[in-house]
C-alpha beads as a LAMMPS data file, in Angstrom:
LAMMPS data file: protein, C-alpha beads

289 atoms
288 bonds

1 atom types
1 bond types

-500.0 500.0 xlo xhi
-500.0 500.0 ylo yhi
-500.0 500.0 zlo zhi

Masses

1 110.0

Atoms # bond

1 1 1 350.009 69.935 105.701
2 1 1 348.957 67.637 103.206
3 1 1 345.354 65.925 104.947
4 1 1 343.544 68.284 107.285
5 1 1 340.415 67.436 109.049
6 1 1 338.062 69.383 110.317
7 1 1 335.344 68.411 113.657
8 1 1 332.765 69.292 115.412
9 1 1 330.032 67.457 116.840
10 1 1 327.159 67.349 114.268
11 1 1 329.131 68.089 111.298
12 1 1 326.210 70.057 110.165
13 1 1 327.740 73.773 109.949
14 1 1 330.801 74.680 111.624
15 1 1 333.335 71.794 110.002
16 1 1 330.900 71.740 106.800
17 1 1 331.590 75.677 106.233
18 1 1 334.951 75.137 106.908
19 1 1 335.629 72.403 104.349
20 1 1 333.891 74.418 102.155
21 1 1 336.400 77.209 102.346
22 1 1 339.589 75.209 102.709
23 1 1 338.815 73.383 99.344
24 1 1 338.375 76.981 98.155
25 1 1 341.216 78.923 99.032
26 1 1 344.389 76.110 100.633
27 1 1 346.139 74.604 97.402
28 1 1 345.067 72.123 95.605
29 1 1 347.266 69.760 96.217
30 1 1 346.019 69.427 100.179
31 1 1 343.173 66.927 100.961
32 1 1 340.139 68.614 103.244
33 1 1 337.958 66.445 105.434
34 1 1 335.153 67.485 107.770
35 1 1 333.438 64.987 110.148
36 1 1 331.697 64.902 114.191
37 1 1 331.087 62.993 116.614
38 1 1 327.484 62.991 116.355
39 1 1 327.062 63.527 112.760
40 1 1 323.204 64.695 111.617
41 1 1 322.664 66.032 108.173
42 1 1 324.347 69.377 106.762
43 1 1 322.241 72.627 107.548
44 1 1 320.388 74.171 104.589
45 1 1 321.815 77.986 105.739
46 1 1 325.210 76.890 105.261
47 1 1 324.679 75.976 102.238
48 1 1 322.839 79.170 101.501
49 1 1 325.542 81.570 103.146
50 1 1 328.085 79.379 101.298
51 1 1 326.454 80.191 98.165
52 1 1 326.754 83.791 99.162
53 1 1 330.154 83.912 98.219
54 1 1 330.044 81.817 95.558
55 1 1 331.296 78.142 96.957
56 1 1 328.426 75.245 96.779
57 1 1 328.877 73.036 99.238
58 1 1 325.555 71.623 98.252
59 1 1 327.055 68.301 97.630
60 1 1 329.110 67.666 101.177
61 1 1 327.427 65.456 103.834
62 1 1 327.759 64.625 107.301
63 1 1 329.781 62.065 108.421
64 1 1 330.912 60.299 111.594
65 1 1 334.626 60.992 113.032
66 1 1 334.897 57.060 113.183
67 1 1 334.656 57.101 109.221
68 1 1 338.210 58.892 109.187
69 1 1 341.209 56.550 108.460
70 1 1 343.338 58.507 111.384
71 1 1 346.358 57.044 109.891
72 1 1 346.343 59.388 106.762
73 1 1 345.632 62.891 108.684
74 1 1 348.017 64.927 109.296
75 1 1 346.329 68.383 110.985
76 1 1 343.138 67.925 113.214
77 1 1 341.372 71.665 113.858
78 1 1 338.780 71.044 115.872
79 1 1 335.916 74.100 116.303
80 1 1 333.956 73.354 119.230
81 1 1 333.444 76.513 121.633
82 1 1 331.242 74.973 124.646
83 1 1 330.809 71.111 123.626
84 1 1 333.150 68.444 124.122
85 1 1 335.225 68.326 120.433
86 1 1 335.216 64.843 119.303
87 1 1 338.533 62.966 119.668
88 1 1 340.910 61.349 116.798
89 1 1 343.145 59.600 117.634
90 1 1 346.263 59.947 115.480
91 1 1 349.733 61.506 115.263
92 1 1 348.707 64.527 113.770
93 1 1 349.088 68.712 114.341
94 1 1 346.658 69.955 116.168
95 1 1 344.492 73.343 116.169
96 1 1 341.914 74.643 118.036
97 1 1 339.768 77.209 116.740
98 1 1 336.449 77.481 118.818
99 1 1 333.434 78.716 117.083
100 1 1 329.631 78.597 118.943
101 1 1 327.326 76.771 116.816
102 1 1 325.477 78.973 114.535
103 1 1 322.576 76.506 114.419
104 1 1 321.463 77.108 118.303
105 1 1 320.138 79.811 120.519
106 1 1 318.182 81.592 117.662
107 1 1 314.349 81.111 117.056
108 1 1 314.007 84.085 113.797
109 1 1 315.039 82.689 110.499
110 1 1 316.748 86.017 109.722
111 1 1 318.809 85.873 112.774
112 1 1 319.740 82.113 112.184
113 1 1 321.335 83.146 108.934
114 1 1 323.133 85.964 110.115
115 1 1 324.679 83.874 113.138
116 1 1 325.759 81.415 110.004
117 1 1 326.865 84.427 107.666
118 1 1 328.986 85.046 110.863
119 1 1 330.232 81.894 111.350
120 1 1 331.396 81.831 108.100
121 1 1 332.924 85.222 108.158
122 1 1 335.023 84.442 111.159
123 1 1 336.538 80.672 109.689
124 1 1 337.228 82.604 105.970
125 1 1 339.692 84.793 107.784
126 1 1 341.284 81.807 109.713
127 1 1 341.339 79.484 106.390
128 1 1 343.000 82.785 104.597
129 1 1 345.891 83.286 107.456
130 1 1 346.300 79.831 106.638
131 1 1 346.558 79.814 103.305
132 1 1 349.354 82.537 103.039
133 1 1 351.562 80.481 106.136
134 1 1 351.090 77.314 104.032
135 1 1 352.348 79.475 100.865
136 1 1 355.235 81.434 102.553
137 1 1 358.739 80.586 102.425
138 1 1 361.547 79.190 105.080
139 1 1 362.105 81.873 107.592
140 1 1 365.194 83.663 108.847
141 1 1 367.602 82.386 110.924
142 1 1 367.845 84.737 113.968
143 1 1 370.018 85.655 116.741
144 1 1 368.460 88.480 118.494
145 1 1 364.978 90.093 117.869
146 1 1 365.227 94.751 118.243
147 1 1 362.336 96.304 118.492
148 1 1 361.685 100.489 118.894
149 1 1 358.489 101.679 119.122
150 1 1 357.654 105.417 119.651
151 1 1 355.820 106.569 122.924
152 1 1 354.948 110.405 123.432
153 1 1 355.483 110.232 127.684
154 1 1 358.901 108.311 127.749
155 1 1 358.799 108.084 131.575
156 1 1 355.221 106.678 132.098
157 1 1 355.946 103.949 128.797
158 1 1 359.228 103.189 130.461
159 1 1 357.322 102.050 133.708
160 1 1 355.006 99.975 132.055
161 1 1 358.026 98.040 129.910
162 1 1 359.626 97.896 133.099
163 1 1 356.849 96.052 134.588
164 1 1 355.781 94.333 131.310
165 1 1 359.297 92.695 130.947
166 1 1 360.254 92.468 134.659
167 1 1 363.815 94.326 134.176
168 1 1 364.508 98.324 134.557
169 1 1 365.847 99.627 131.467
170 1 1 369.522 98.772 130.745
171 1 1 370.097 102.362 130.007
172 1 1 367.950 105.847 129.335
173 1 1 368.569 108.875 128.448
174 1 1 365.911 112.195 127.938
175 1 1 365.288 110.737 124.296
176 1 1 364.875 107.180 124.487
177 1 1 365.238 103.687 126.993
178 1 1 366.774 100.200 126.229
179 1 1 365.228 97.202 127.800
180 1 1 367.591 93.974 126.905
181 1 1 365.944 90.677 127.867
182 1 1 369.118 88.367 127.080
183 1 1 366.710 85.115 127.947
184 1 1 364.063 86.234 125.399
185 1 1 366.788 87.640 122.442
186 1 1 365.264 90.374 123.086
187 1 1 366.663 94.581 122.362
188 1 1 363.847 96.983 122.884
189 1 1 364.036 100.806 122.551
190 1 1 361.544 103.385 124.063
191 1 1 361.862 105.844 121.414
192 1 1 360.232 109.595 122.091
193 1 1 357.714 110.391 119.204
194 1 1 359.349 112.818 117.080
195 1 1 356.182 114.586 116.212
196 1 1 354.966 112.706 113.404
197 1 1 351.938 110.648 113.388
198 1 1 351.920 107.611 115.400
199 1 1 350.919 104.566 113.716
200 1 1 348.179 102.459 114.395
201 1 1 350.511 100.395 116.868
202 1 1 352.999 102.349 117.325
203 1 1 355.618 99.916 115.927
204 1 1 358.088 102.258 114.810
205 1 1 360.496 99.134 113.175
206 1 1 361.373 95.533 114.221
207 1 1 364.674 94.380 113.935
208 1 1 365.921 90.571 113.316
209 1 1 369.863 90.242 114.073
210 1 1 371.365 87.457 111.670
211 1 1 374.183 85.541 111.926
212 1 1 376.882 87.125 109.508
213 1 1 376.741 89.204 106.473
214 1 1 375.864 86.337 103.765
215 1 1 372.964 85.911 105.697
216 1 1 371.828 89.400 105.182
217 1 1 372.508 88.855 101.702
218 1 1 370.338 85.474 101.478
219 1 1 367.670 87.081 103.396
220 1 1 367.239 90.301 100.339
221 1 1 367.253 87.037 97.638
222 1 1 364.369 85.791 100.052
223 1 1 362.428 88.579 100.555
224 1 1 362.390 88.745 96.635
225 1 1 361.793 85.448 95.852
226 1 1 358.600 85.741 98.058
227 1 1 357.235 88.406 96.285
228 1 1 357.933 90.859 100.077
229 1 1 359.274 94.863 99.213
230 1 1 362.431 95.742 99.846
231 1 1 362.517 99.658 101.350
232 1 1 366.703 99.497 101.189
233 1 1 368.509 96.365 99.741
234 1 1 371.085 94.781 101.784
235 1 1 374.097 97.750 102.706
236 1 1 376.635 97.977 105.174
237 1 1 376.325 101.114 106.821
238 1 1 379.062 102.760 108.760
239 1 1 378.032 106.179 110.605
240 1 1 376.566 105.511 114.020
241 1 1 376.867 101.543 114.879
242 1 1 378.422 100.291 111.603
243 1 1 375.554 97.270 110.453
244 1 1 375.331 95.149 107.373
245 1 1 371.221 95.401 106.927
246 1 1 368.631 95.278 104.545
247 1 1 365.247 97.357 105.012
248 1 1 361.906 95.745 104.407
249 1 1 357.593 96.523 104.895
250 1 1 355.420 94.587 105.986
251 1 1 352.033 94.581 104.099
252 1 1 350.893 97.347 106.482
253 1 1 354.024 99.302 105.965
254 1 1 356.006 98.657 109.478
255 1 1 359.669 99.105 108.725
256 1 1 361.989 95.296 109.392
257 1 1 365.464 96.199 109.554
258 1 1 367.003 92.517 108.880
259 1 1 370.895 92.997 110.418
260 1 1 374.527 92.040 111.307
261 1 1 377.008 92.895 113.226
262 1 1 380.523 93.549 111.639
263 1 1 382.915 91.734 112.475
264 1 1 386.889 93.392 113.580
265 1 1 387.911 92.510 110.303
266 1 1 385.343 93.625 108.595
267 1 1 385.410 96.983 110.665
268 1 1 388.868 97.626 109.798
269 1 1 387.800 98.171 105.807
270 1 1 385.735 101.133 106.841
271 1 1 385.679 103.887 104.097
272 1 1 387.001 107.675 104.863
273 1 1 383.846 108.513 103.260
274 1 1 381.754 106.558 105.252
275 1 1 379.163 106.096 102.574
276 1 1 376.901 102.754 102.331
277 1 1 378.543 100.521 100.807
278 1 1 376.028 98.120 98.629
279 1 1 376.166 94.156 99.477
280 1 1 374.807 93.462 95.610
281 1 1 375.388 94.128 92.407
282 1 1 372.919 96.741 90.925
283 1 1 370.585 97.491 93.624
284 1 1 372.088 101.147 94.129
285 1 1 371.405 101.963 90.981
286 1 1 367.729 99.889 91.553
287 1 1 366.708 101.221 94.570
288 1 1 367.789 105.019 94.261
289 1 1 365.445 105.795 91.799

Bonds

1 1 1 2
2 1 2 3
3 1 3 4
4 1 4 5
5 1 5 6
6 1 6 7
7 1 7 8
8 1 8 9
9 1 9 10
10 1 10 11
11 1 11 12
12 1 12 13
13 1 13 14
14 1 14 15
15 1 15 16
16 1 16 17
17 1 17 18
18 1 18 19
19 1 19 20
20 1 20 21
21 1 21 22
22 1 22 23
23 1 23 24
24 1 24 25
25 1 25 26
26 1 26 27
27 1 27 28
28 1 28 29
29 1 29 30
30 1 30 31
31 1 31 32
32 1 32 33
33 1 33 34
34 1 34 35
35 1 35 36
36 1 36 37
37 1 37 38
38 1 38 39
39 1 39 40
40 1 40 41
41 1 41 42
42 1 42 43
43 1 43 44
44 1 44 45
45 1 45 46
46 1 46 47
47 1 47 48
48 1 48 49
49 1 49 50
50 1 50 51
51 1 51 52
52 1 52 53
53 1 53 54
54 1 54 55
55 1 55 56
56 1 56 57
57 1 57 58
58 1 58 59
59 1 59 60
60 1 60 61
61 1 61 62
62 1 62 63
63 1 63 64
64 1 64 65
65 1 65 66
66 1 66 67
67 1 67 68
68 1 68 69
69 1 69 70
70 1 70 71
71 1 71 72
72 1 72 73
73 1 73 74
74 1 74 75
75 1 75 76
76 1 76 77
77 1 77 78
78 1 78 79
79 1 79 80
80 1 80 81
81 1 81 82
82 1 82 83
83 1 83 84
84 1 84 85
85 1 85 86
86 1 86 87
87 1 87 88
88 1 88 89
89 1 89 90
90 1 90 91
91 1 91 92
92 1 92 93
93 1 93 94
94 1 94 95
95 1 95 96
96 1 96 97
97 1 97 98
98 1 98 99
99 1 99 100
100 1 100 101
101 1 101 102
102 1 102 103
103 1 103 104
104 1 104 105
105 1 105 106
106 1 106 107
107 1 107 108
108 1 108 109
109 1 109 110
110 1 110 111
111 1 111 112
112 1 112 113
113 1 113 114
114 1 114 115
115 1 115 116
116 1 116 117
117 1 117 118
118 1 118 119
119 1 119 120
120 1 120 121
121 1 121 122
122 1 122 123
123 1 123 124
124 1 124 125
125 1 125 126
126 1 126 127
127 1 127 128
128 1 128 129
129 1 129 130
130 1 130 131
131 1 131 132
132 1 132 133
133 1 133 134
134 1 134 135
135 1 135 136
136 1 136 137
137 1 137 138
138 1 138 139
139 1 139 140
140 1 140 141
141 1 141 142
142 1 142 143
143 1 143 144
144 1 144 145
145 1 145 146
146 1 146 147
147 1 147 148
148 1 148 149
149 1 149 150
150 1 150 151
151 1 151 152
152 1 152 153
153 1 153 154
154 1 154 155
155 1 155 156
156 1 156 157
157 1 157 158
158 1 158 159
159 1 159 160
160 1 160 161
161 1 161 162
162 1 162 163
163 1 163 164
164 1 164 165
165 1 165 166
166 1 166 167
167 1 167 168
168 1 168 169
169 1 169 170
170 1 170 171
171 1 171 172
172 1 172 173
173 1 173 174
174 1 174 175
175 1 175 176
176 1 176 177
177 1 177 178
178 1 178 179
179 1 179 180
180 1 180 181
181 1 181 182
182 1 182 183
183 1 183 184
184 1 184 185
185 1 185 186
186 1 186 187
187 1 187 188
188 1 188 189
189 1 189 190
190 1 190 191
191 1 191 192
192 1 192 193
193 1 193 194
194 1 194 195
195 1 195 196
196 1 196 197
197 1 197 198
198 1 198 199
199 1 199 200
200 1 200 201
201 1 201 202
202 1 202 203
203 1 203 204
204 1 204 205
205 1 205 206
206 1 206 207
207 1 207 208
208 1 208 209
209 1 209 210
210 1 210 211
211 1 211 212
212 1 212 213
213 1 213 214
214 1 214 215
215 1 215 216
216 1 216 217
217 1 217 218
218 1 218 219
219 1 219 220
220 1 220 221
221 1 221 222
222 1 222 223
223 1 223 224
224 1 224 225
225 1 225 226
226 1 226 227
227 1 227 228
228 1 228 229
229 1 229 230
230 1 230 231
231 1 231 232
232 1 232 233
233 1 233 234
234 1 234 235
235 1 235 236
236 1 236 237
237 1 237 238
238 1 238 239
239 1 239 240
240 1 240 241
241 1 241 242
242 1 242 243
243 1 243 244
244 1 244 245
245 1 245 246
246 1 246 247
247 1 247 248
248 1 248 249
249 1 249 250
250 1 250 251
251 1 251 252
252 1 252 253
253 1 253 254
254 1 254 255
255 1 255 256
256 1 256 257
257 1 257 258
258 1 258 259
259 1 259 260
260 1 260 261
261 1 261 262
262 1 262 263
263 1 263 264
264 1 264 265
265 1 265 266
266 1 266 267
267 1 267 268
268 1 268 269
269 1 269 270
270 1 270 271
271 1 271 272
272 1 272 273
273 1 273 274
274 1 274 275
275 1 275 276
276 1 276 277
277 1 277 278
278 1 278 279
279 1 279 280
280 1 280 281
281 1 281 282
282 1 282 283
283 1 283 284
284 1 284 285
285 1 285 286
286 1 286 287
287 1 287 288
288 1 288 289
């Protein structure tokens, strides 16, 4: 994303607001536009509820989508809800965020601004998602996505997977279920709560299978480089089904296991001991503190 526009019809509110914002928070290396179809003159409340959280947009105007040089955009986000969005035409990404128009079905003053103080509420959290996906790094490659989240009636939550992912469970026993959807890369375990508190979803980890060992490795050097905690740096782990993984959060604290499979050569160097055995250099000491 390097030339994002913005439309709506009147370019009055919705795509002026949103400008506003992008300009704000996206880096400032990334040009923001804002135009309509039917372009009238920018509304004096979005300027005021602009100025509410400190951004003047004071000096932004209305302009027509014919205006735009189509050649140089490269991401269109259109926010009409129940109008006809104008059209651009260009070889551009395309978004749709629908937003009503805060400027109509409101006679009071007071409950004009609010429906613009909403408005702007509602784009700020869209323009800051964006923001962090413009900033974030290349993913993970990924073979196979494991999830296990904890239920407290396994039978009833088994059911509903069952008809949620249209496939019985591959296997259950009185403590948990595996649903494997081999189409999707998908591994999901029905876990039974083990008395603690449930989280707010319920997401008791998510688990990203990777190629080969290296790429465990690459992912930890990742993670770090992104500024993303590490809960255990990258280990192979022997007892139970012998992994090489590395533990992150999430901002919300949801455990990522990032993991892959040994390979027979690499199963034949277990340890007696069976202890961890660290993939690099100084993060034992690191991480056991």
């Amino acid at each position: 994303m390097k030339k994002i526009l913005f439309l709506c019809v009147a370019n009055s509110a919705r795509s002026q607001i949103a400008e506003g914002l992008a300009r704000h928070y996206l880096p400032q290396d990334i040009e923001i536009y804002s135009a309509g179809s039917e372009p009238s003159t920018l509304h004096p409340d979005a300027i005021t509820v602009m100025s509410e959280i400190g951004i003047d947009i004071s000096q932004q105007y209305s302009k027509s989508v014919d205006t735009i040089d189509a050649n140089h955009i490269d991401t269109v986000i259109t926010l009409c809800a129940e109008e006809v969005c104008p059209v651009i035409l260009c070889d551009a990404q395309r978004m749709h965020w629908p937003l009503a128009d805060p400027a109509t079905n409101s006679e009071v003053s007071s409950e004009l601004l609010e429906n613009f103080r909403n408005t702007r509420d509602q784009l700020l959290q869209r323009i800051l998602v964006l923001a962090e996906l413009i900033k974030a790094p290349n993913g993970i490659p990924s073979i196979e996505f494991h999830s296990s989240v904890r239920v407290n009636d396994l039978a009833k939550s088994a059911a509903f997977y069952s008809w949620l992912l249209n496939i019985w469970p591959k296997e259950w026993t009185h403590r948990y279920a595996t649903f494997i959807r081999e189409d999707l890369n998908l591994n999901m375990v029905l876990v039974v709560s083990d008395g603690k508190q449930l989280h707010h979803d319920t997401l008791y980890h998510l688990g990203i299978n990777v190629k080969d060992k290296q790429e465990v490795v690459d992912a930890f050097h990742k993670a770090k480089d992104a500024g993303y905690n590490v809960f255990k740096p990258p280990r192979t782990t022997w007892k139970g089904t012998p992994l090489h993984e590395l533990w992150l959060t999430d901002p919300d604290g949801n455990l990522i296991e990032i993991y892959a499979r040994l390979t027979p050569a690499e199963l034949k160097t277990k340890p007696q001991h069976e202890q961890p055995t660290f993939l690099v250099a100084g993060t034992e000491e690191q991480y056991s503190k």
